[in-house]
N, C-alpha and C positions, 0 to 999 in steps of 0.2 A: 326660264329658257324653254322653248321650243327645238325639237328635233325629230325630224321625217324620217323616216326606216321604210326601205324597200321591202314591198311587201315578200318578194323572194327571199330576206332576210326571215321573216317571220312565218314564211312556209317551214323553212331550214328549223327555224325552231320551234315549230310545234310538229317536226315530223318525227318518225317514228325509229331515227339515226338517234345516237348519244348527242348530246350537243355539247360542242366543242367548248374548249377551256376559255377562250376568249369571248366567245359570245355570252356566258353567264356570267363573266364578270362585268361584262359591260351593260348587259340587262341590271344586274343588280346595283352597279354605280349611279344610273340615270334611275332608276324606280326611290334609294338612298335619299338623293338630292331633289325629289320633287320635280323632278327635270319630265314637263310632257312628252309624250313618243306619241306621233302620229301616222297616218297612211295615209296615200292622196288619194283622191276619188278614181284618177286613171289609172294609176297602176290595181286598184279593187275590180278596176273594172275588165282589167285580163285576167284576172284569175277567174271571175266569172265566164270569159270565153273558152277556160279547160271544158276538152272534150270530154276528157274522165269524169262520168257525173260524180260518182262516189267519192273521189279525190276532189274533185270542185265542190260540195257542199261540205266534206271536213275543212276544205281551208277556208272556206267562207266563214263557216261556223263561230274561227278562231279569230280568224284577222276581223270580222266588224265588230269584234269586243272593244276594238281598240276607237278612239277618235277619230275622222277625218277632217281633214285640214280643207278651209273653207277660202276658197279664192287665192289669188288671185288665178282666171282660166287664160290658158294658153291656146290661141289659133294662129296660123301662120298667117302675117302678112297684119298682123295687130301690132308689133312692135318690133318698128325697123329697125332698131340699133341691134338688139337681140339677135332677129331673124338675121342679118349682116355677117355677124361672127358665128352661130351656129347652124345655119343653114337650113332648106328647108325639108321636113320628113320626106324619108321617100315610103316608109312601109308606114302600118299604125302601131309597131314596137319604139320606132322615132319616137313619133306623135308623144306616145307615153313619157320616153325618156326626155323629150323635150317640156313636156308639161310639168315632170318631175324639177329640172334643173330649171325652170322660169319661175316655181314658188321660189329659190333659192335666191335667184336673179335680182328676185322684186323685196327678197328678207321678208317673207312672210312667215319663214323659218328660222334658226339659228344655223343650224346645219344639219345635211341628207346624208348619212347613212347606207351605205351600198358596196359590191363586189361586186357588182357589173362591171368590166373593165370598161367598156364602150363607153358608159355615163362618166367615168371618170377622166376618159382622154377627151370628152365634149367639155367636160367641165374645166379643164384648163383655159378652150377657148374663150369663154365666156370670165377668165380672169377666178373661177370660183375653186379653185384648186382646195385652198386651205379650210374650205368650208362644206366639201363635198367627199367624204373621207372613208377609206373600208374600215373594217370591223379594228384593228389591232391600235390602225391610228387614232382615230375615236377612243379607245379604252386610253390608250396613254393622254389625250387632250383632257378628258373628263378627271382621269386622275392628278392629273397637274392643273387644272380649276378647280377642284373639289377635294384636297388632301382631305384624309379619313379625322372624322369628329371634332371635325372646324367649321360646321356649316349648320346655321339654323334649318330647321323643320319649314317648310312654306307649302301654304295649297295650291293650287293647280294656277289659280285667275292670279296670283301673283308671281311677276315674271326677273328673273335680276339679270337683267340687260346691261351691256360695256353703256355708260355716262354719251359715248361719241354717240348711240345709237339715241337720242335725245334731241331733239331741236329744244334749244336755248330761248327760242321765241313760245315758246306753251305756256299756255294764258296761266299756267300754275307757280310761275316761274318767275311770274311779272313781281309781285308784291316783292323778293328777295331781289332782284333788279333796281330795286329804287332805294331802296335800306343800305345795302351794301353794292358803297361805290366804286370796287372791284369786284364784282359779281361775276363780271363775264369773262375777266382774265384770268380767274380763278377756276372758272367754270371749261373754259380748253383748256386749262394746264392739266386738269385731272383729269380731261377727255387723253389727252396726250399721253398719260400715266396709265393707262388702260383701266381706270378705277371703272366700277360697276356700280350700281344703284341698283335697289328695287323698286319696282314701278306696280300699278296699275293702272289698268285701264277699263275704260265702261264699256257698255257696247257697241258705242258709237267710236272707238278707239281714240277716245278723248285719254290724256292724261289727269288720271283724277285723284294721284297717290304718288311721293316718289320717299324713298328714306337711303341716304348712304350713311356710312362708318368708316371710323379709323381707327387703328390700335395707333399710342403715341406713347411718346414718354417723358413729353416738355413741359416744362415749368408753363404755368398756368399767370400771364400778367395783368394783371387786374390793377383797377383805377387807383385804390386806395393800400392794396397789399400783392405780393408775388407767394403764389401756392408751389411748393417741392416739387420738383421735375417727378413724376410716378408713371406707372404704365399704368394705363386708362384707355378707357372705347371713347372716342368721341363721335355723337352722335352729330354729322356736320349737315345735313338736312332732311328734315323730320315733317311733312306737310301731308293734310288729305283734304280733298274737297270733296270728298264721296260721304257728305253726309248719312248717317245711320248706319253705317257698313261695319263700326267696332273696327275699320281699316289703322287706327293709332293706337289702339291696344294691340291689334295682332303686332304692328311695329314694333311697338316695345318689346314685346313677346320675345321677337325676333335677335332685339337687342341684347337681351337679358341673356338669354339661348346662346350667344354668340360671345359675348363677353367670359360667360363662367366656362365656357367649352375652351377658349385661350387663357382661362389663367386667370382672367381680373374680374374685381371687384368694385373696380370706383371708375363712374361713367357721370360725362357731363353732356351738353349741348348750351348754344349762346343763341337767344332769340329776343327781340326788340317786342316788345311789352307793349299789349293795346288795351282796350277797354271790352269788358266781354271776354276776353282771350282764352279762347278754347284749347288753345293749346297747351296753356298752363297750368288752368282747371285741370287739365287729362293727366299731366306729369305729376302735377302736385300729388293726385291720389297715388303714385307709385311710386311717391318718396323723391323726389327732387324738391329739392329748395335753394332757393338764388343767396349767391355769395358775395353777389358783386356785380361789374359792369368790366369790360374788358376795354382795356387802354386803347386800343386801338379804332374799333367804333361806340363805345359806350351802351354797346346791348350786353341783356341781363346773362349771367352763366348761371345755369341751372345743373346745382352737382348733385349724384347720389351715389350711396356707398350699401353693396350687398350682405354685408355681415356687420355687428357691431364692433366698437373697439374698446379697450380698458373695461368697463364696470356697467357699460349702457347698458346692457341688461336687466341690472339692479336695479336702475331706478325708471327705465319703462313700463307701460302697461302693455299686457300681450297684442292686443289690438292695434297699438301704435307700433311696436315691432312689427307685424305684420306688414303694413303700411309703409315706416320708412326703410327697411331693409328688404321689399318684396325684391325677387320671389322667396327670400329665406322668409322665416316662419317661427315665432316660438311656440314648442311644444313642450315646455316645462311642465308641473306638476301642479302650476296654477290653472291651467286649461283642459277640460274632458275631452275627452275622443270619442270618435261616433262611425260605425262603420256602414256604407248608405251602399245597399244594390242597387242598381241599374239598369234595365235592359239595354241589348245591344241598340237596337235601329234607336235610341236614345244616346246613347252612350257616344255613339260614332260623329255624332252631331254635337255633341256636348263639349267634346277634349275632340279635337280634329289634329291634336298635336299626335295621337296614338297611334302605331302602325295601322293602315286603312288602305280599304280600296276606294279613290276617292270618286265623287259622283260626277254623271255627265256631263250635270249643270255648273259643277266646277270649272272643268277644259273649256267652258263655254263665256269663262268670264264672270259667273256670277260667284258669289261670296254667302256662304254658311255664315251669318252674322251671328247667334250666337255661340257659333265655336271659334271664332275671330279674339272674340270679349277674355277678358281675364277675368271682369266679375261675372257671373252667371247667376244663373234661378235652377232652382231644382222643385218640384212639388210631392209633398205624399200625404196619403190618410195615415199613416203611422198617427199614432196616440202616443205624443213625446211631446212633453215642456219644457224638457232641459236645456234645450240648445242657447248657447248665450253667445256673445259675439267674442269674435278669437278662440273657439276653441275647435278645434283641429276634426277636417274630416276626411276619411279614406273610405273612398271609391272604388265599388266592388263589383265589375263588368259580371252580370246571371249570364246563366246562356251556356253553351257550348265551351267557353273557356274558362267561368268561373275562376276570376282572380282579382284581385286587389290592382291597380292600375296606376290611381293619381290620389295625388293629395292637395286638400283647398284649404280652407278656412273661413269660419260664421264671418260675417258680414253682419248679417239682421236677420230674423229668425220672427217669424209670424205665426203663432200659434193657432189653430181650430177656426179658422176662415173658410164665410159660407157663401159668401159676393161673391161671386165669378169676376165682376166688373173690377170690382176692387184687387182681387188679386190683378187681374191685368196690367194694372195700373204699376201693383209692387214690379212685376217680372218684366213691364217691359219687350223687348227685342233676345231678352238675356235666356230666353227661354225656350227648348224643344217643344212645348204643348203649342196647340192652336185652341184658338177661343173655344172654339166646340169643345176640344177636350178640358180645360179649363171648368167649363161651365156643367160637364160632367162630374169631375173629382169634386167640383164643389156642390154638389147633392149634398157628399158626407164632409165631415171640417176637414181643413183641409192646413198642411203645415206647408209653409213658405221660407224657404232657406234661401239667402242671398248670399252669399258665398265668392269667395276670390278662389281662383283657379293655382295651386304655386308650382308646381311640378308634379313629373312621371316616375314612377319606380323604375330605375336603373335593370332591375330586377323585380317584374311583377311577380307577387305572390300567390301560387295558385289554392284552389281550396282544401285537395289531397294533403298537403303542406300545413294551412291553416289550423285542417283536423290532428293531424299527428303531433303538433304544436300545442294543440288544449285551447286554440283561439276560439275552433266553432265546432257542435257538437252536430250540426246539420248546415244545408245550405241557406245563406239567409235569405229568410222572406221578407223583411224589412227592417226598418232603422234600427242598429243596435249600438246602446254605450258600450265601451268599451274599458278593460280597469287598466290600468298601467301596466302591471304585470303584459298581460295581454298584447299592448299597444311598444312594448321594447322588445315581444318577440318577432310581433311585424315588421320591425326597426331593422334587426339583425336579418329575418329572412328576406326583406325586400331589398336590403344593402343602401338604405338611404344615403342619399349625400348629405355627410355631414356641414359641407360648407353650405346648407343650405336649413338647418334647424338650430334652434337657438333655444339650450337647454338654462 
């Protein structure tokens, strides 16, 4: 979601008054929810005509940190119906206000942000009442779309737009149109339901990603058996044609995120089985497996369930834990632990799931591929053989915050690798280096960890903590095992979610 803010709003809050009780919770609602905040070019471009220099370069300073909102431009006499009901400027404070209230005209926005009373009695005429809103009503809207810790994490270029704001005819949309032979009356009932998707788009504002969900709690009918009515995510469209983007891992991501934040544990999706089928390839590795074919059209249901039940434990190997209950994880006493530093301009790029300030080429559309991915690459010269596949690693942002962050798990683990070409090959897209750097670290050998991303500490652990703990006797320089002892005290100070390790 997109949303404009006057930039008079953002004078107000970066001046040198307290800022009022509604505007910081509504800054903090929308920064929460990944929700962009933008400025337009004309209203930037009045603050530029203050006479007060001093006052015009501190607020310039503040406000071009933020985005500008790129098109659609507004001239009088470009668009009759518009021009019709709002009339035409008489001064260039109009001008502004009309340029302001025509991105909103044309939904180049979600909605504008403002206390100008003027803009807001123009914007009735123009029918944009509901979408053009001051400060207190905006906070109640955002809080009734976005109640507190029901809403996955998303970066910036992915947008969760109302299903109506969708043309049905996007070429993404055709293959599900011919599969299922009510596709489209299915498709405005949940327009009509105010249901939302998340989308992306390229930069050609092609539709090239779309994923919805439902929480449900119905019996499941299937061709040859009927599965217990349970509360379950259903993932009811799951598609990306953005090849290389890691855009169906962040999905899942997003699922996962979503599902354990409401409660549940067991999420399915139903899709029609091709040859090649990449999309099952993708689910498979995150532990979906097909039960059946659903009575009604004969495609396949693909279920998974996040923790195990009765004894599966017992007779799993940690690695396939890993696998069919991602993102949970087992961290028995079958699997070592390993505690890997990080730097930051690494790290932020790496886990994009972590509080951040997100980059410009984000707002722009483009995609952090491997911070998208669930599995990733890490490289080091560390002098470590031990790493084996399933066993457990926490991630330790260096830097200024020096703290324990996220936890992954081995994948495949490559030992004293001196091919640069070769490692490329291992990492892939899944990786923060560039060939150059790549081809640097591999001077000296070089260790290759491929690795599944599974979650964030509730509660990161800082190093002041770690020290007083007995975990680390200094700040670490590189890869250290860790002994159990050790790895249950990180347990208790990071406040792990239990529903998500598998002892």
């Amino acid at each position: 979601m997109r949303v404009l803010v006057d930039t008079n709003i953002f004078i107000y809050r970066e001046g040198h008054s307290v800022l009022p009780e509604n505007l910081q919770q509504l800054e903090k609602k929308l920064r929460e929810n990944a929700i962009q905040i933008l400025v337009h070019p004309e209203s930037l471009n009045e603050v530029k005509t203050d006479a007060n220099e001093e006052r015009r370069e501190i607020n310039l300073s503040k406000i071009t940190a933020y985005p500008t909102l790129e098109g659609p431009t507004y001239a009088f006499g470009k668009d009759t119906e518009f021009d019709s009901k709002i009339g035409a400027p008489k001064n260039e404070n109009e001008q502004t206000d009309n340029a302001l209230l025509y991105s909103v005209y044309r939904n180049a926005i979600d909605y504008f942000i403002t206390n100008d009373v003027e803009i807001i009695k123009k914007a009735a005429k123009v029918d944009l009442s509901d979408r053009v809103l001051e400060i207190d009503d905006a906070l109640d809207l955002f809080r009734r779309l976005y109640p507190d810790g029901t809403r996955p994490a998303a970066p910036p270029a992915l947008q969760e737009i109302p299903i109506s704001m969708i043309d049905i005819n996007e070429p993404i949309l055709g293959t599900l149109r011919k599969e299922y032979y009510d596709f489209d009356e299915w498709f405005k009932k949940i327009s009509r339901k105010g249901r939302k998707a998340w989308v992306y788009h390229d930069s050609e504002m092609k539709l090239r990603a779309i994923m919805t969900y439902k929480l449900e709690e119905d019996a499941l009918e299937l061709q040859n058996e009927t599965v217990e009515p349970k509360k379950r995510l259903k993932i009811c469209l799951l598609k990306s044609e953005a090849q290389g983007q890691k855009i169906g891992e962040l999905f899942l991501k997003m699922a996962f995120e979503f599902a354990l934040k409401n409660g549940v544990r067991d999420l399915y999706l139903t899709h029609f089985v091709t040859e090649q089928d990449r999309l099952v390839n993708l689910i498979q590795d995150y532990g979906f497996y097909c039960i059946g074919k659903t009575k009604k059209y004969g495609d396949g249901v693909f279920y998974k369930r996040i923790y195990p039940e009765g004894k599966e434990q017992e007779t799993l190997e940690s690695v396939s834990m890993d696998k069919l209950f991602y993102p949970a994880l087992y961290d028995g006493t079958k699997v070592n632990k390993f505690l890997i530093p990080i730097q930051p301009q690494f790290h932020e790029r790496l886990f994009i799931e972590q509080p951040r300030t997100p980059k410009l080429m984000e707002y722009q559309g483009e995609m952090i591929i491997e911070g998208n991915s669930i599995t990733k690459a890490y490289l080091s010269n560390a002098i470590t053989l031990r790493l084996k596949p399933g066993d457990v690693l926490l991630f330790y942002l260096s830097g200024g915050r020096s703290q324990i962050t996220c936890v992954g798990s081995v994948e495949k683990a490559y030992s004293r690798q001196t091919d640069s070409s070769q490692v490329q090959k291992q990492v892939g897209k899944r990786t923060v280096y560039s060939f150059a750097e790549i081809k640097e670290m591999t001077k000296k050998p070089t260790l290759v960890i491929i690795f599944r991303w599974h979650f964030n500490l509730k509660k990161p652990v800082d190093y002041e903590n770690l020290k007083r703990a007995g975990v680390l006797a200094g700040p670490p320089q590189s890869i250290q095992q860790l002994s159990e002892e050790k790895y249950q005290k990180i347990k208790e100070l990071g406040n792990f979610d239990r529903a998500l390790t598998i002892e």
